[in-house]
KEKOL-108114 format. One record per residue (C-alpha): residue number from 1; z, y negated, x. Coordinates in pm, whole numbers, plus 50000, padded with zeros to 5 digits. Each point is the difference from the previous one (the first is absolute). Layout:
+-----+-------+-------+-------+
! num !     w !     v !     u !
+-----+-------+-------+-------+
! NUM !     Z !     Y !     X !
...
+-----+-------+-------+-------+
END
This chain:
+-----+-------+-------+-------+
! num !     w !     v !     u !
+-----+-------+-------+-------+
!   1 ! 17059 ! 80578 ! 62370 !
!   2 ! 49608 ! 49846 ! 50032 !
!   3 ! 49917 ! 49833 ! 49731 !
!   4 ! 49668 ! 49963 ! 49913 !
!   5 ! 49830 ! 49742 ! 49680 !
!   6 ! 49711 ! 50219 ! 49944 !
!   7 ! 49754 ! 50083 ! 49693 !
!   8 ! 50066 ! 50333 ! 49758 !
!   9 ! 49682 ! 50115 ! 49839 !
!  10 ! 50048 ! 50032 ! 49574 !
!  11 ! 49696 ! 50025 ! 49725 !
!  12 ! 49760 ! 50262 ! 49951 !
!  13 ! 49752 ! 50147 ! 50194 !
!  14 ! 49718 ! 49734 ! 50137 !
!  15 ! 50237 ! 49717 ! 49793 !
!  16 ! 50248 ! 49961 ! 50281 !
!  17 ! 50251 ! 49778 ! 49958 !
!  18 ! 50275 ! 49917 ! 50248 !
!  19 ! 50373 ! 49910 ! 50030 !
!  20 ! 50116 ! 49808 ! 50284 !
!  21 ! 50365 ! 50122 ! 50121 !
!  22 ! 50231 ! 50007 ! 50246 !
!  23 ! 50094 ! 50338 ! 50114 !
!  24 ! 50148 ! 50206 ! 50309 !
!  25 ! 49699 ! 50075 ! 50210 !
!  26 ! 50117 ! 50350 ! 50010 !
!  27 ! 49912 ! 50026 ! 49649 !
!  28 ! 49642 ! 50126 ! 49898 !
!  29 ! 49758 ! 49756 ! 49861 !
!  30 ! 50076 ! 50104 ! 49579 !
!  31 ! 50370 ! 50110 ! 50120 !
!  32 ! 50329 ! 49764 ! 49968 !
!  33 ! 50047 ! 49665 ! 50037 !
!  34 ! 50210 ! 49746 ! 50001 !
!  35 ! 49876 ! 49715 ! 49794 !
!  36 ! 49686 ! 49898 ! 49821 !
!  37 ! 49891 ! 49677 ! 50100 !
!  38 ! 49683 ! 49966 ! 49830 !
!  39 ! 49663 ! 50143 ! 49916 !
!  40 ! 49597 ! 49971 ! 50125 !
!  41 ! 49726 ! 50135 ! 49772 !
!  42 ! 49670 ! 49978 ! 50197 !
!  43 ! 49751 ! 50080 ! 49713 !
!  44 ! 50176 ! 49730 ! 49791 !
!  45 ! 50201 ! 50064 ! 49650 !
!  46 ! 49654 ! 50113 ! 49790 !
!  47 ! 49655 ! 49971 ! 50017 !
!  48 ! 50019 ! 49657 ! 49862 !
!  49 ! 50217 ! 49834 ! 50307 !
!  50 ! 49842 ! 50209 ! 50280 !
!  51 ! 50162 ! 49774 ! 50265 !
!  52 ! 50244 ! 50155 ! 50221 !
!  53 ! 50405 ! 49905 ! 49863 !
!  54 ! 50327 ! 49931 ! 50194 !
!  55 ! 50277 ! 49946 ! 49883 !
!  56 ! 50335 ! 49999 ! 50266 !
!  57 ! 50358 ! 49846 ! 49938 !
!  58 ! 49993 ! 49747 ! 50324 !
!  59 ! 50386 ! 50019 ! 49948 !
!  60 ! 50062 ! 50370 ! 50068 !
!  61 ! 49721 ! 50044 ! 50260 !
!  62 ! 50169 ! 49704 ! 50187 !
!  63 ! 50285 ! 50203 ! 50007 !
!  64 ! 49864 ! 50322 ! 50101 !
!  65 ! 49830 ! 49812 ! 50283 !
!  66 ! 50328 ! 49822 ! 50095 !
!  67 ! 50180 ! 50338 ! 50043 !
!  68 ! 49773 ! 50133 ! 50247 !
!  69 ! 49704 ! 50153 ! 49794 !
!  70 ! 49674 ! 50048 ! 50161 !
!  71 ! 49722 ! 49998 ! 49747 !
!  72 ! 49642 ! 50193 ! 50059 !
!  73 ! 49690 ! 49814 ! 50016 !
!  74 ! 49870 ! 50042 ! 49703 !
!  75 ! 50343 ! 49836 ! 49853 !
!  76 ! 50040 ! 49731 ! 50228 !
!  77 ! 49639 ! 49899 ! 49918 !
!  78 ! 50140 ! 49993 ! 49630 !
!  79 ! 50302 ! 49806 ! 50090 !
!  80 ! 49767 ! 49767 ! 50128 !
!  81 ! 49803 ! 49934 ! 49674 !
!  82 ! 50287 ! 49980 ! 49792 !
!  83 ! 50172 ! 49754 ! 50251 !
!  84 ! 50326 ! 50192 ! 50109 !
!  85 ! 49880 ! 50027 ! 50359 !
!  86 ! 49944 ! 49671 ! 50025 !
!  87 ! 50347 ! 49893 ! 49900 !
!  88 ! 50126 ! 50289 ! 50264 !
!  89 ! 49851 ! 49873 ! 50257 !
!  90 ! 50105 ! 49666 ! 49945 !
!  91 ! 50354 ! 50065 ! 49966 !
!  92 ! 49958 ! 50222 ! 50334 !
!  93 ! 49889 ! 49732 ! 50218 !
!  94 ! 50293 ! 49725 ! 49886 !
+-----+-------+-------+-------+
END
């Protein structure tokens, strides 16, 4: 089984929100997965924080990533702000 750490859109219509998960890449893009590791809201929580939000748990991604996962570019370009991709690759080249 491909695994895949890839975003799941939530929120309402022109409010998207998104879940970042890892998931068979079989599945369809709101279908099953198999763990949520974190979420991305790109309009920000209200109109009051407009700036984008990410929040990932480093600990689980790490693992996912470890096992074989291969995460899309959008993803990996969020695993880079929140530092997990950084730590990867660092533990890769040792």
């Amino acid at each position: 089984m491909a695994v895949k750490l890839r975003l799941v859109r939530m929120g309402k219509k022109k409010q998207p929100t998104y879940r970042v998960v890892a998931a068979d890449s079989r599945s369809p893009r709101d279908g099953r997965f198999l763990e949520i590791l974190g979420t991305y809201a790109p309009r920000g929580k209200s109109a009051a924080e407009p700036d984008a939000v990410v929040i990932i748990d480093n600990a689980k991604a790490l693992k996912w990533l470890g096992q074989g996962a291969q995460p899309t570019e959008r993803v990996e370009r969020l695993l880079k702000t929140s530092g997990a991709w950084d730590e990867f690759t660092a533990a890769k080249a040792k």
